[in-house]
C-alpha positions, 0 to 999 in steps of 0.5 A: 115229858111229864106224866100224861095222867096228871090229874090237874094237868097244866092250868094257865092264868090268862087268856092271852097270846102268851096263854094261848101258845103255852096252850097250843104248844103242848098239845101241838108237841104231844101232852096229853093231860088236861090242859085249862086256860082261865081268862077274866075277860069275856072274850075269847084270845085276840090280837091286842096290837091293832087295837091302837091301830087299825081297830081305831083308825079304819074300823077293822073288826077284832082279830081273834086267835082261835074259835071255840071249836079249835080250842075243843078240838084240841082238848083245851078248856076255856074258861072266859069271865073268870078272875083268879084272885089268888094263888095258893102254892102250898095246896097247888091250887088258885081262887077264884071267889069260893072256888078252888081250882087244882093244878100240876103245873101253873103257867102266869100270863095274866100280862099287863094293866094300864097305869092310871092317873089317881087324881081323875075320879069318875070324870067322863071322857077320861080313858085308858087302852088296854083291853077290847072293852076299852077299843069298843069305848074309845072308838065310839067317841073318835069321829065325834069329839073335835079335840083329843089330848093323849098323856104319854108320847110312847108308843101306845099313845102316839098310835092313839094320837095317829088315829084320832088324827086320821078320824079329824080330830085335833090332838095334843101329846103331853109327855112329861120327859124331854125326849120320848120313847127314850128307854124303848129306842134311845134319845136320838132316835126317840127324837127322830120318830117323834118328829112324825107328829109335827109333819102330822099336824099332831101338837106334841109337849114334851116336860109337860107337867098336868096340873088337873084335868076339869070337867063339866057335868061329869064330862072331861072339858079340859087339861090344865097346865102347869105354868097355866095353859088350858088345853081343851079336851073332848076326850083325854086318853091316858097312855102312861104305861103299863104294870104287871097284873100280879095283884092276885099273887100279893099272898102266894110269896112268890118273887117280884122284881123290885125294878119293873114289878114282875114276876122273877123266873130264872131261864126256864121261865120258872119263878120262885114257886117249883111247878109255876111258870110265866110268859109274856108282859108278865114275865122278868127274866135273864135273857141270854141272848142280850146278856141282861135280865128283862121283861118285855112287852111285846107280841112277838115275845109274848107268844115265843115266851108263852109257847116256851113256858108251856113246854117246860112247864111240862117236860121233865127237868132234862129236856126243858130249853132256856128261852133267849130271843132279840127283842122285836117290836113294831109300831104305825103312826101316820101311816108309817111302819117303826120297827127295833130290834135289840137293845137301845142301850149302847155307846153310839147310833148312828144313822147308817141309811137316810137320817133322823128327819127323813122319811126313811132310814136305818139307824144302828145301835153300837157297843164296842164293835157289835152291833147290839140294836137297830131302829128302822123307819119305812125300812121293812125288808132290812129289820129281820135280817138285822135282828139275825145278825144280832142273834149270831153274835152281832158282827158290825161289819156285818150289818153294815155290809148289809146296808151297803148300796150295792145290798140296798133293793127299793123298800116301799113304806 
């Protein structure tokens, strides 16, 4: 580990689950230098998951990590309502306003922001999910707004459009592709999961095209097609994805990618800058396990990737770990539990238990003779040992051993 008497010690942008656990891990493993985590909302880290979900749906309360005493308890600063606006790698130091704070070692998890459609001004009742703040604002309109219009059927939306039903609304999808969802899970199973709308009473448009969305008084009223449909609205969330928050590096020199927009790190999760590191939403790197470079977005991710960057960010060179991991992701709509693993990129799927317009199954990805994905619908039990099998060099006979009706046990939704 490096020197413990460091003076800076390790800083950390971004007060996120990936911030938070680079943050844990070395204190967790020893590190005795100063340890800082700057973040630019005022609350402290919390669970961003159920915001689209249970936070929305049932009124659940905020999910927070850790409480001011943990994080004192641990030696950890908190420094909340605090926006770095650059890094200045020459000095080892980030901005913010006039001040200038130092560090050893930096670590970069400053995630993601909503993407936004420019056309839009000001107009009330025209909203993105992101943040608490934003959960706190959208929440407060579900339960009194009769007609709900979400542009983008990805995930984030399709959860937005699930709880927006589940509060008696009537809600509209608009999705520019044909297929939803197509780069997370691929067509056939993109197709699949989408079929839940429908059986939901959500109306989904797939190639649709917005014209303008119009208001009255400053109020969103309605969404306008093109090829002439009006489509009423009372409330109009935006769901069209995600960037990489790096507008605070635009004067540090540091790499971007030039596919997804963040921030190069080679295995060790180090960018270009020696000494800064990054995690989470953020991060593109070469992940070993899939044998391709990414970035993802997703907890379990952002907290492995978050932890890993913190310990190398500290260790000396020789004892620093690469991070690979076999992408895991969930998500609930209608009461139903979706969950992949792996890679979508494949020459085949095929379902293997149930099929695409049931409400149950299993669904595999296959490249050559391995098994490189899987897709499960209300198949709980099944995912995690799938994404082992992937991870152990993802054996096809394997998982379909697994699969067999003499392995299958009952699996509830």
């Amino acid at each position: 580990m490096r020197d413990l008497d460091m003076a800076a010690g390790l800083v950390i942008v971004g007060a996120s689950l990936a911030g938070l656990r680079a943050a844990q891990a070395v204190r967790r493993e020893g590190y005795g230098g100063p340890v800082t985590l700057i973040g630019d909302e005022p609350h402290l880290p919390y669970d961003r998951p159920p915001l689209s979900k249970a936070y929305l749906a049932d009124d659940a309360e905020p999910d927070y990590f850790v409480t001011p005493e943990e994080l004192m308890a641990d030696g950890i600063e908190l420094r909340l309502s605090t926006r770095v606006t650059a890094l200045d790698p020459k000095s080892r130091q980030i901005v913010v306003g006039e001040e200038r704070i130092d560090y050893d070692v930096l670590v970069i998890a400053t995630g993601a922001s909503a993407r936004l459609i420019p056309s839009v001004g000001n107009l009330h009742g025209v909203v993105t999910l992101r943040t608490l703040d934003d959960a706190i604002a959208i929440r407060g309109e579900l339960g009194r707004v009769k007609d709900v219009v979400v542009i983008g059927a990805g995930f984030i939306g399709s959860e937005m459009a699930s709880a927006a039903k589940s509060r008696g609304a009537r809600v509209t999808i608009l999705e520019a592709a044909p297929v939803p969802l197509v780069r997370a899970v691929g067509e056939r199973v993109g197709e699949a999961i989408s079929g839940l709308h429908a059986r939901h009473g959500v109306r989904l448009i797939c190639g649709a095209s917005v014209d303008e969305i119009r208001g009255v008084n400053g109020r969103v009223t309605e969404v306008s097609m093109v090829g002439g449909e009006r489509i009423p609205a009372d409330l109009v969330i935006v769901g069209i994805g995600a960037a990489p928050a790096t507008g605070w590096l635009e004067s540090s020199g540091i790499l971007l990618c030039a596919v997804d927009g963040g921030v190069v790190c080679d295995e060790y999760l180090q960018t270009s800058i020696p000494g800064v590191y990054a995690a989470g939403d953020v991060a593109h790197w070469p992940n070993a396990a899939m044998g391709i470079a990414m970035r993802l977005e997703n907890w379990t991710s952002a907290a492995e990737q978050g932890a890993r960057a913190g310990l190398n960010a500290v260790l000396g060179h020789d004892e620093q770990l690469r991070f690979e991991t076999v992408p895991y992701f969930w998500s609930d709509w209608y009461g139903h539990r979706i969950q992949f693993v792996g890679s979508a990129i494949a020459d085949t799927v095929e379902f293997v238990t149930g099929g695409p317009d049931e409400e149950k199954f299993v669904a595999l990805y296959r490249k050559d003779n391995r098994l490189v994905g899987a897709a499960t619908l209300n198949e709980r039990r099944r995912i995690m040992k799938l994404r082992r099998i992937i991870q152990d060099g993802g054996e096809w006979d394997a998982a379909i051993e697994l699969l067999s009706p003499r392995e299958q046990a009952p699996s509830g939704v």
